[in-house]
N, C-alpha and C positions, 0 to 999 in steps of 0.2 A: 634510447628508451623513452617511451611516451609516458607522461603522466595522464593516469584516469580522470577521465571528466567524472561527473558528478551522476551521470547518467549512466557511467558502466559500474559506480559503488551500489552493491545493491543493498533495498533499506535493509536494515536489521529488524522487521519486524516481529513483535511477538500476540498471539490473542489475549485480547485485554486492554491493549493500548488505545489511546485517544488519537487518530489523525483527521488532518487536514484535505479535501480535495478541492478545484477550482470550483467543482458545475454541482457537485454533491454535495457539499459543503462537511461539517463533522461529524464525526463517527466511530465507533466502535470495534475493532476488530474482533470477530468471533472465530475464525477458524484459518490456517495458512493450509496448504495444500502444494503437491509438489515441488522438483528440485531445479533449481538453475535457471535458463529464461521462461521454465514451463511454470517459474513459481506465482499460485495466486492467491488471494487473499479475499476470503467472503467477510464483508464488513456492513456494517447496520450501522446506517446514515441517518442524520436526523432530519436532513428535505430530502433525500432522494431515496430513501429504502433501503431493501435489503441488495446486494450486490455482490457479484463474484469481479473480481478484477484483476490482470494481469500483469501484476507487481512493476516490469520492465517499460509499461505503458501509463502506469496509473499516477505517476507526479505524485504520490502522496508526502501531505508533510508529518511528521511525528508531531505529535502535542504533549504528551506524558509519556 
């Protein structure tokens, strides 16, 4: 039995939260959007805009 890396936990995102990203910096969660690896997240960053993002790609960290 393998234990999950951190990268097959996926976030628990909800809209309204505060996260983290490397190149985007922080931001806002407005809206999550589909289920499983298809799941993305449109979030309003505060240097890089507005952004749609594919959850299993996006490194996001929680903040609140």
């Amino acid at each position: 039995v393998s234990t999950p890396t951190k990268a097959d936990i996926p976030l628990q995102l909800e809209a309204g939260q505060l996260v983290e990203h490397m190149r985007f910096g922080k931001g806002k969660v407005l809206s999550i959007e589909g289920v499983g690896q298809d799941k993305k997240a449109e979030i309003d960053f505060e240097t890089g805009g507005m952004k749609k993002l594919l959850l299993r790609f996006a490194k996001l960290k929680i903040l609140s």
